[in-house]
Backbone as JSON, one array per atom type, in Angstrom:
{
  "sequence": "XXXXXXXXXXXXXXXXXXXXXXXXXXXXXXXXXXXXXXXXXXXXXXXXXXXXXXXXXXXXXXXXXXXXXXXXXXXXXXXXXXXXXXXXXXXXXXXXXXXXXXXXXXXXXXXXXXXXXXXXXXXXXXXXXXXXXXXXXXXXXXXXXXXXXXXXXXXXXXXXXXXXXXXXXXXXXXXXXXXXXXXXXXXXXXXXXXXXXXXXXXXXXXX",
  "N": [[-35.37, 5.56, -11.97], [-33.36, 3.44, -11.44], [-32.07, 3.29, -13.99], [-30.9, 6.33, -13.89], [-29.19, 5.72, -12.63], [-27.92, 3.46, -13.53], [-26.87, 4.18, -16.07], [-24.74, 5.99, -15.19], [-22.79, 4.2, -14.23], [-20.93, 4.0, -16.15], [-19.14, 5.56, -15.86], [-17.48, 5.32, -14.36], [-14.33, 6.65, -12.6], [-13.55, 8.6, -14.47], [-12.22, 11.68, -15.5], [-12.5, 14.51, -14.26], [-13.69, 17.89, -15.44], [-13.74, 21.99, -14.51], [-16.33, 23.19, -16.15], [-16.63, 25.55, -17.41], [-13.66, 25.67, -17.28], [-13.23, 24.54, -19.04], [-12.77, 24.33, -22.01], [-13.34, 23.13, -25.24], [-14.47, 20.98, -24.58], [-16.47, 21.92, -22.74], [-19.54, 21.2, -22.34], [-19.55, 18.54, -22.37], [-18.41, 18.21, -20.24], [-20.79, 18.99, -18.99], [-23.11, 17.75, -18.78], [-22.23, 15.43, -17.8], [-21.66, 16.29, -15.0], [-24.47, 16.57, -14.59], [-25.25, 13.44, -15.0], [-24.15, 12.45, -13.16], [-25.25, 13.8, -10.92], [-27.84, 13.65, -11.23], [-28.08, 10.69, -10.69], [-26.89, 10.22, -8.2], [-28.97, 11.61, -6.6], [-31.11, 9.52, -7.13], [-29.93, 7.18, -6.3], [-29.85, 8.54, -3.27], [-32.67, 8.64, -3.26], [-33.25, 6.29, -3.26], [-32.1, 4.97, -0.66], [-33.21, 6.37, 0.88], [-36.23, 5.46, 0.64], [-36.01, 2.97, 1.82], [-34.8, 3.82, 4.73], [-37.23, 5.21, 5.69], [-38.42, 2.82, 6.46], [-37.38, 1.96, 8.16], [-37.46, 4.21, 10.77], [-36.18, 4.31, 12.7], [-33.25, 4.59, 12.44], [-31.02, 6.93, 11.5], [-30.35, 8.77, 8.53], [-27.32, 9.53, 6.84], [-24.82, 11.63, 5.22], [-24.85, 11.28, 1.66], [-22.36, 9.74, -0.64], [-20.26, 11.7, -2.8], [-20.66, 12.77, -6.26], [-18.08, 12.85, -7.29], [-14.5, 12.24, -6.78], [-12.0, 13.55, -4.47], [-10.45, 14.12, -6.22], [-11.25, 15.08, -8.66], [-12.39, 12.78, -10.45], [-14.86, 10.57, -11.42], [-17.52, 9.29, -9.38], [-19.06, 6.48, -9.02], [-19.78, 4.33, -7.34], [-21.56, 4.75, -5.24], [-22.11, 5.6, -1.67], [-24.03, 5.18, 1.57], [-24.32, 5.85, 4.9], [-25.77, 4.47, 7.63], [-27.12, 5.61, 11.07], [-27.78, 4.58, 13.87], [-27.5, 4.36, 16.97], [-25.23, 5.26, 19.76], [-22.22, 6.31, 18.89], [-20.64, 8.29, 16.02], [-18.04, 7.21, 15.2], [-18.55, 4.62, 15.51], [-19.2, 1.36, 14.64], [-21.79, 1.02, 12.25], [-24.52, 0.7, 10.21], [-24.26, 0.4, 6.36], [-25.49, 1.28, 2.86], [-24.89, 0.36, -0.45], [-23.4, 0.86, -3.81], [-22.23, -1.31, -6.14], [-20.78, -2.7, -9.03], [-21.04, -3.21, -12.5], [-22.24, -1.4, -15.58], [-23.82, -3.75, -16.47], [-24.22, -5.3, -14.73], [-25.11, -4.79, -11.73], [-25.93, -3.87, -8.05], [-26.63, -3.08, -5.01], [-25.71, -2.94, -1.87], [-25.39, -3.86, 1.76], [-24.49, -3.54, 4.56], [-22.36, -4.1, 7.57], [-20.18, -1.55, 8.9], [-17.64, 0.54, 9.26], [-17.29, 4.16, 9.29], [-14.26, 5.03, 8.21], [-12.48, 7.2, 8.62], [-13.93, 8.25, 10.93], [-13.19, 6.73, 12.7], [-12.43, 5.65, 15.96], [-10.18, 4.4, 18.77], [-11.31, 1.95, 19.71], [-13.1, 1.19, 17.82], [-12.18, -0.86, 15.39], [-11.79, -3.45, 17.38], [-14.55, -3.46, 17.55], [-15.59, -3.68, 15.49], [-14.82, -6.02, 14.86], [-16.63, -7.79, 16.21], [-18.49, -8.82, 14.7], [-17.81, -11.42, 14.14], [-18.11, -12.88, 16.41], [-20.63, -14.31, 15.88], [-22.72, -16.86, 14.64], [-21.84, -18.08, 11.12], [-24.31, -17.25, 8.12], [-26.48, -17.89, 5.89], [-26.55, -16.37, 2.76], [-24.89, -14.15, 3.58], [-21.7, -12.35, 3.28], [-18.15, -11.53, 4.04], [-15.75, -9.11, 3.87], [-12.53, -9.05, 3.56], [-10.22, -6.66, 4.86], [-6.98, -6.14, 4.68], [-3.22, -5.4, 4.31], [-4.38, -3.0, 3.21], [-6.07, -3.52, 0.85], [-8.95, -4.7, -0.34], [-10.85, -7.97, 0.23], [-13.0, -10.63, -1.0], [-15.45, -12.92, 0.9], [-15.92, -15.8, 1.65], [-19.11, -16.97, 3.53], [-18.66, -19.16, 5.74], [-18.17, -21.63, 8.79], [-15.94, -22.54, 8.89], [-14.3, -20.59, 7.55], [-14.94, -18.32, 9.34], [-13.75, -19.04, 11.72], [-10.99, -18.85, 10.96], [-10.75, -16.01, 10.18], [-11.32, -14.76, 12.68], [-9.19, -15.49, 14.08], [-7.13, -14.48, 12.1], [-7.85, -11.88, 12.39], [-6.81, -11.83, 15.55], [-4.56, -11.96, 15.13], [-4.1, -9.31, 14.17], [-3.2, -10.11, 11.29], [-5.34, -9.52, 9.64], [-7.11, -6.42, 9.44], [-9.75, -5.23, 9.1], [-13.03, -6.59, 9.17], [-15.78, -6.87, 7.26], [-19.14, -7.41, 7.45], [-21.46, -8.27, 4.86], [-23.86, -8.3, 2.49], [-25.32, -8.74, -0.91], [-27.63, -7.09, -3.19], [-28.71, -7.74, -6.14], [-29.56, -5.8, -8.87], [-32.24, -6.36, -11.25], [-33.22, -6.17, -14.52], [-35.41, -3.94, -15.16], [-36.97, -3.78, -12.92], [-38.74, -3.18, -10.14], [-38.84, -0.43, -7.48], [-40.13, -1.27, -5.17], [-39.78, -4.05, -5.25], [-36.66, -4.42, -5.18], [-36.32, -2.71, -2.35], [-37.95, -4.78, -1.09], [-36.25, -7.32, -1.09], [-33.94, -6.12, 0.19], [-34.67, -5.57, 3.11], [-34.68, -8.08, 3.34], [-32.19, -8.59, 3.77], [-31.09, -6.97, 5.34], [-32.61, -8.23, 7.54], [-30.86, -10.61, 7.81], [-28.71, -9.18, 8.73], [-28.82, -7.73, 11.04], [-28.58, -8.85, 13.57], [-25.84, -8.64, 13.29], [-25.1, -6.24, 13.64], [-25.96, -5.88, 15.72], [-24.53, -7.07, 17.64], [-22.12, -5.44, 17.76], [-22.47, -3.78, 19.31], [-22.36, -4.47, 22.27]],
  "CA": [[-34.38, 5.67, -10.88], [-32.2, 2.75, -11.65], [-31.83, 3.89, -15.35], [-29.8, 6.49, -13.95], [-27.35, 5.02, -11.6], [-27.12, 2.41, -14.39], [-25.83, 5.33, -16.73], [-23.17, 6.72, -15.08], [-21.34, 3.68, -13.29], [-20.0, 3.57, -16.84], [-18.41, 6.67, -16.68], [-16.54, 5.72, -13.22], [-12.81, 6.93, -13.55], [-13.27, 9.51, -15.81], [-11.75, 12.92, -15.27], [-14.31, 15.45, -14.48], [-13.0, 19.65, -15.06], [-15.38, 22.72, -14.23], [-17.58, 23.45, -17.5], [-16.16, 26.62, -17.44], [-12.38, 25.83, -17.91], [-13.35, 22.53, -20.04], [-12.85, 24.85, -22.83], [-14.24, 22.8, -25.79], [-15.33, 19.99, -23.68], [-17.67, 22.2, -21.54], [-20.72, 20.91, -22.85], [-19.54, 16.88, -22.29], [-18.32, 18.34, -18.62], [-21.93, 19.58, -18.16], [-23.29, 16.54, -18.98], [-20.85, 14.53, -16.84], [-22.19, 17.0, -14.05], [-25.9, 16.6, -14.61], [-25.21, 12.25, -15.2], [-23.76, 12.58, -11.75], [-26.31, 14.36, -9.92], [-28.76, 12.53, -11.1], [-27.57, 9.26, -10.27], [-26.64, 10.12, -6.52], [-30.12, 11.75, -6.24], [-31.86, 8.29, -7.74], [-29.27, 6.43, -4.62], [-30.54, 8.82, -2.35], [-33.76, 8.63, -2.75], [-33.73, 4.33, -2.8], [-31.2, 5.33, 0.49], [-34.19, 7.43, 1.73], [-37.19, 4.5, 0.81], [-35.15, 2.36, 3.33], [-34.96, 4.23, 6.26], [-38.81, 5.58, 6.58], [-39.22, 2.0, 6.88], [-36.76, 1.74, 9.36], [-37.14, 5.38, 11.64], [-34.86, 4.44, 14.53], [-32.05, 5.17, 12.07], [-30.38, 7.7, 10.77], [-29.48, 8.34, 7.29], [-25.78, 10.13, 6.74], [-25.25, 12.24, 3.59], [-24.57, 10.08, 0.5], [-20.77, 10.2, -0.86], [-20.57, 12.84, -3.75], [-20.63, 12.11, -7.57], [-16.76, 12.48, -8.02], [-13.64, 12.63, -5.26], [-11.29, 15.27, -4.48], [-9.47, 14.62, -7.35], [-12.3, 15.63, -9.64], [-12.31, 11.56, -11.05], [-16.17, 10.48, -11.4], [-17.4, 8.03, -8.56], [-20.66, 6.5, -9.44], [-20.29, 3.34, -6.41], [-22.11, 5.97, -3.27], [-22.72, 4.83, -0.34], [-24.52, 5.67, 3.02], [-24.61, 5.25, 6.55], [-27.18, 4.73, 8.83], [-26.53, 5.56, 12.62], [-28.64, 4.0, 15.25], [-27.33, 5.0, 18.18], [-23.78, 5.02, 20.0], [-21.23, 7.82, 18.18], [-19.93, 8.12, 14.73], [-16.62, 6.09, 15.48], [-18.47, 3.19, 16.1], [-19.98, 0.43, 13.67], [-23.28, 1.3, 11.66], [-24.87, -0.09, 8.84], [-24.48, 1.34, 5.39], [-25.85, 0.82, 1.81], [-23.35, 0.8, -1.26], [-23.56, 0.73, -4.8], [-21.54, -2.25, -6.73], [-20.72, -2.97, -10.1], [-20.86, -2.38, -13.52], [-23.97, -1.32, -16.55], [-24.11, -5.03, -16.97], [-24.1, -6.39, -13.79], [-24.56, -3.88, -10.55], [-27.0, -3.8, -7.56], [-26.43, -2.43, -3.96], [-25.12, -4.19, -0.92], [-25.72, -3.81, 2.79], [-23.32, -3.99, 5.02], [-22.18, -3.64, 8.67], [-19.07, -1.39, 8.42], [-17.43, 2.09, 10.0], [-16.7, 5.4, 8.41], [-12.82, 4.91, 8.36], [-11.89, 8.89, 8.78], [-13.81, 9.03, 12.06], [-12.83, 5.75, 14.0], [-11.32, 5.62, 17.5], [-8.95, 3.22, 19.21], [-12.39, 0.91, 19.87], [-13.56, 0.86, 16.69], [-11.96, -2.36, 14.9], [-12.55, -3.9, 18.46], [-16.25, -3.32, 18.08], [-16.2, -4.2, 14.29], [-14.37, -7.61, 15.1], [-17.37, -8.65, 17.01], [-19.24, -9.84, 14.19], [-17.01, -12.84, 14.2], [-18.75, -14.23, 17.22], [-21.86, -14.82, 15.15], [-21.94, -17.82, 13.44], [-22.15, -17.57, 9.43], [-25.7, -17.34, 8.01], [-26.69, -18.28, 4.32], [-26.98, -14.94, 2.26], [-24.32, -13.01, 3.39], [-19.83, -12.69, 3.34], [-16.97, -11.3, 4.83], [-15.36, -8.58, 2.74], [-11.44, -8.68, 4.53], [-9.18, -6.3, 4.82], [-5.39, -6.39, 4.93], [-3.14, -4.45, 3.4], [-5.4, -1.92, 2.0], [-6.46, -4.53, 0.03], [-10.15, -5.71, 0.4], [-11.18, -9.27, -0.82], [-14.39, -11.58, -0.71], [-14.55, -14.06, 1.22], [-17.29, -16.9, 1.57], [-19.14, -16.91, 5.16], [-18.34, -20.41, 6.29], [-17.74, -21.75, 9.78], [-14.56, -22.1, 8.89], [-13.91, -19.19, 7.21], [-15.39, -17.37, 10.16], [-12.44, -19.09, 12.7], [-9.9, -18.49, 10.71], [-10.93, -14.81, 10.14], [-10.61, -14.49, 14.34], [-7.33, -15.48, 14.43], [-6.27, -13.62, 11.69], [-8.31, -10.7, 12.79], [-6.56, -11.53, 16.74], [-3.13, -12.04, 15.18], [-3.3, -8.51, 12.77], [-3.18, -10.28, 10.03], [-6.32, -9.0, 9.13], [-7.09, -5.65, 9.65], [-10.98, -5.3, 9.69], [-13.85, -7.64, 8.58], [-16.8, -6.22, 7.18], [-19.94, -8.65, 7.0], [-22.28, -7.84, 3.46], [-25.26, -8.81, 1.75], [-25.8, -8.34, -1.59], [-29.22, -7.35, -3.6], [-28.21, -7.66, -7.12], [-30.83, -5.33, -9.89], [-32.5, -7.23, -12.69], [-33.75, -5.11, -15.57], [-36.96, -3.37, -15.06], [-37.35, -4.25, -11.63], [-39.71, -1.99, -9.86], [-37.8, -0.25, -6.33], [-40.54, -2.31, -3.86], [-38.59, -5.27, -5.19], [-35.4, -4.18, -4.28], [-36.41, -3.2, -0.82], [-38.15, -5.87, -0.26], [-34.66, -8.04, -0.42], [-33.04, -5.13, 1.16], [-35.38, -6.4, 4.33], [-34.27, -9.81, 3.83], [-30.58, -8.52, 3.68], [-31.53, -6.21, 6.71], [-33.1, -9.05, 8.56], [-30.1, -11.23, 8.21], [-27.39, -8.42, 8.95], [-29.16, -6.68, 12.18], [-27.96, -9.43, 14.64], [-24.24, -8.55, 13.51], [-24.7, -5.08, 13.76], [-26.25, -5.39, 17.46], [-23.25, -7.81, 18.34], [-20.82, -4.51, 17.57], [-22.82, -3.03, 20.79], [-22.36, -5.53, 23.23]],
  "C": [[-33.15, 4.79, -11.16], [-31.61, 2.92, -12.91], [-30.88, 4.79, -15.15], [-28.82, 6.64, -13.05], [-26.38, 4.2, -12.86], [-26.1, 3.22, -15.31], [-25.16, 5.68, -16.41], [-22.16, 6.06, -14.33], [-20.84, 3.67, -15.35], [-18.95, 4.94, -17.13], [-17.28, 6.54, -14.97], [-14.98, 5.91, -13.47], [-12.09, 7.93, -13.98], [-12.99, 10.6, -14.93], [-12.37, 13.5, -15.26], [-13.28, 17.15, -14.51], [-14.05, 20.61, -14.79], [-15.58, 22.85, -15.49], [-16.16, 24.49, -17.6], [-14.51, 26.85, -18.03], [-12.18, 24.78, -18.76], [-13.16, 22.7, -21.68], [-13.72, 23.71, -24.29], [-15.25, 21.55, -25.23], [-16.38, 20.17, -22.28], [-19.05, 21.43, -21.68], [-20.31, 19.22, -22.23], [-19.3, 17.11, -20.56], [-20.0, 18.91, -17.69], [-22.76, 18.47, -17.93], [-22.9, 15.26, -17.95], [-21.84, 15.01, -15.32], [-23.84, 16.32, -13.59], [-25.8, 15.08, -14.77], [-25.15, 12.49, -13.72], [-24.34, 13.17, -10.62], [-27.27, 13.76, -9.96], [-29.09, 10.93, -10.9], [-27.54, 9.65, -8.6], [-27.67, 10.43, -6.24], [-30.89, 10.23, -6.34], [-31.17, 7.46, -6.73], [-29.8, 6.62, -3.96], [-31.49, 8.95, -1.97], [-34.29, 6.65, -2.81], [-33.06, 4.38, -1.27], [-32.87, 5.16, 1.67], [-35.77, 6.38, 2.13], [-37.22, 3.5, 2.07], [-35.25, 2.56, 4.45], [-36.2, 4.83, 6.57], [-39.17, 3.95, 6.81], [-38.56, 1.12, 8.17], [-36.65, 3.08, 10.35], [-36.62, 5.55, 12.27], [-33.53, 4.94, 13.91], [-31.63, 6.06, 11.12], [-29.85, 8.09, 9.53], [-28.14, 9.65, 7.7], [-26.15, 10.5, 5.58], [-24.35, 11.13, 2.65], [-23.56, 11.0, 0.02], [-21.33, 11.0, -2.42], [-20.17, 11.84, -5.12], [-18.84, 11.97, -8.14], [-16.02, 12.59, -6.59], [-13.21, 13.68, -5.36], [-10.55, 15.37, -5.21], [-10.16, 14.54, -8.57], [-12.98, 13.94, -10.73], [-13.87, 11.03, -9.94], [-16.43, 9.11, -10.29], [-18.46, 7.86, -8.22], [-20.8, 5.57, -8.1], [-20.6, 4.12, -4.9], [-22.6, 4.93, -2.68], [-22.96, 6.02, 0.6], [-24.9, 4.97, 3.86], [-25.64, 5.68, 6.75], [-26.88, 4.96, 10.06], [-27.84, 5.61, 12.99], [-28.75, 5.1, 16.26], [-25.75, 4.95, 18.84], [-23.14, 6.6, 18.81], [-20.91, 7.44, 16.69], [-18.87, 7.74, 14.57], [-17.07, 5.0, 15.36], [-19.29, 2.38, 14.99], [-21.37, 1.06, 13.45], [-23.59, 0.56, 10.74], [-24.76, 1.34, 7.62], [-25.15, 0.56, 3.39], [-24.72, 1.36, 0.98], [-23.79, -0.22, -2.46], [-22.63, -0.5, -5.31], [-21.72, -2.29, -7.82], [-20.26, -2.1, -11.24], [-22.1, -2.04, -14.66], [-24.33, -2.83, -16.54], [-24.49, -6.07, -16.2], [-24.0, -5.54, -12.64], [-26.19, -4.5, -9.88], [-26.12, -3.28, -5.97], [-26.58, -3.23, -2.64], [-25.43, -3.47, 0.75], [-25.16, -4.39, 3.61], [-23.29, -3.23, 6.77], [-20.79, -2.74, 8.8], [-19.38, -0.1, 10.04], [-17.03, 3.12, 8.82], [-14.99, 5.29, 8.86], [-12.35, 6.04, 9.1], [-12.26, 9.15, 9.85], [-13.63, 8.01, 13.3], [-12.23, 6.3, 14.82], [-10.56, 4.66, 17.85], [-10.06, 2.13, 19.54], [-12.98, 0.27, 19.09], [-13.31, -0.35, 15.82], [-12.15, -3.14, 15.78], [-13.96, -4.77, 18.12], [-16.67, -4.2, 16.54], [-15.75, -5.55, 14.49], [-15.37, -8.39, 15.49], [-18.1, -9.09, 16.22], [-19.16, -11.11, 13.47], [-17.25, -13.35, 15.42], [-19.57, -14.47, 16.91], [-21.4, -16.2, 14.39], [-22.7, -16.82, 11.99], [-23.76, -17.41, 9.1], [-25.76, -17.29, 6.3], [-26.8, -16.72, 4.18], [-26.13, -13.77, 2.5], [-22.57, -13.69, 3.49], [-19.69, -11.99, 3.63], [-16.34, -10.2, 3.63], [-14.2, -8.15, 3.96], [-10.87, -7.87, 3.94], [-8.11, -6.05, 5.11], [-4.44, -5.85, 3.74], [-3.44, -3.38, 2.63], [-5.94, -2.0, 1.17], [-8.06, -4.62, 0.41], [-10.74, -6.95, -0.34], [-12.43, -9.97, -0.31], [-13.95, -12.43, -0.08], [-15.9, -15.1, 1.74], [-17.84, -16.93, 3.17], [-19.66, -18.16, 5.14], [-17.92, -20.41, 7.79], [-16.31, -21.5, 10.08], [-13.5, -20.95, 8.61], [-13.76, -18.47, 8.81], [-13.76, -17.69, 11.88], [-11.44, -18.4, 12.15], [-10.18, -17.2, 10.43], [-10.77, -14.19, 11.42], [-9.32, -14.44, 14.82], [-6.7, -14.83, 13.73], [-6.43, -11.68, 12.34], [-7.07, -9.99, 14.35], [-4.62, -11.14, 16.21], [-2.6, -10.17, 14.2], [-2.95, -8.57, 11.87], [-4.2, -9.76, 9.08], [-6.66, -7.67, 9.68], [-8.64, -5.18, 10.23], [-11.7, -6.42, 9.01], [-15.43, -6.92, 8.56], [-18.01, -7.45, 7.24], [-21.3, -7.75, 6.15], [-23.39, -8.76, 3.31], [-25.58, -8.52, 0.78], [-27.09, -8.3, -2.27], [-28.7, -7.3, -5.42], [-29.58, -7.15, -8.55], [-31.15, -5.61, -11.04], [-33.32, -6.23, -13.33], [-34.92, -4.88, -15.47], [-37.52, -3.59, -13.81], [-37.52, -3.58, -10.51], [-38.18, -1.91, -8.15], [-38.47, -1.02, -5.26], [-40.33, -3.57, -4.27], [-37.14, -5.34, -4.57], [-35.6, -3.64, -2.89], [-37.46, -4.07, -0.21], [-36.81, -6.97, 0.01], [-34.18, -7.43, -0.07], [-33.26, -5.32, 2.42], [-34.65, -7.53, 4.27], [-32.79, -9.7, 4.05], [-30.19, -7.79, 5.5], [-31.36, -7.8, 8.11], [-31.77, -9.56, 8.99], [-29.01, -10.41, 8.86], [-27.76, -8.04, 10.54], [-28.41, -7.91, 13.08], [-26.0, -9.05, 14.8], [-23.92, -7.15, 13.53], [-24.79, -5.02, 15.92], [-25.22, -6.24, 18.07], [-22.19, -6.73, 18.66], [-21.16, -3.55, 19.17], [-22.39, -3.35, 21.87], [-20.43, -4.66, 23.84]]
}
């Protein structure tokens, strides 16, 4: 399973055409195809391990192997929905990295494309939590998104920038990072511990 996710973040980037008009490069575009399916399947079914052990939530369909401009896009992610609407904060899982160095992160976020006017609101709220060892802040501003250490302090000054619009949203993460050969009831077992710590800042987005 992780063998081939690991294979095709190295192909993120790349130009994908149909087989068909790939004229001599059909064969490397089929390839490309079949890397890419089988990688998002091998996501979706660590996605899928996840939520039978959580049933209250929802999985979402996992993002596709390339975008709409045919350019290969191995880092998928998926939502989970609880409860409340698809505008509003959920949790989602999401790929990171590179062959050398990747593992999959857990995060309190929104689907951007179907927010409402409540939605950054609701995601702001997990800046009345305090910080908690094990997880960060991934801001964004500008269209930009950057790391950012979850400190007390951090966490003020992320309010005010958040209140002033300087900041736009504030995601709060957890990463699980995948060491070579390392069976999948390892990785969700720290996916629990990433879980554990995150659920209080998802149920804050309710309130």
């Amino acid at each position: 399973m992780m063998e081939a996710i690991k294979n095709y973040l190295s192909y993120a980037g790349i130009q994908y055409r149909n087989p068909d008009k790939a004229g001599d490069e059909r064969e490397k575009m089929l390839e490309l195809r079949h890397k890419g399916q089988e990688a998002r399947k091998a996501f979706t079914n660590l996605a899928k391990a996840f939520q039978e052990k959580h049933p209250e939530w929802q999985l979402q369909q996992t993002s596709q192997w390339m975008n709409q401009a045919q350019r290969l896009r191995p880092h998928f992610w998926v939502y989970l929905q609880r409860n409340g609407q698809v505008t509003e904060p959920m949790m989602a899982l999401r790929l990171y990295g590179t062959p050398a160095d990747f593992g999959i992160s857990l995060e309190v976020s929104f689907i951007e494309r179907k927010k409402d006017e409540q939605t950054l609101d609701k995601q702001a709220k997990v800046l009345e939590l305090p910080a908690v060892e094990g997880i960060y802040y991934l801001v964004y501003s500008n269209g930009e998104g950057h790391k950012v250490e979850a400190t007390e302090e951090n966490r003020r000054t992320l309010r005010e920038k958040v209140s002033s619009q300087e900041a736009r949203k504030v995601l709060v993460k957890s990463d699980v990072s995948f060491i070579e050969n390392q069976s999948v009831e390892a990785i969700l077992e720290e996916l629990e511990d990433a879980y554990t710590r995150l659920l209080p800042y998802y149920e804050v987005t309710r309130g």
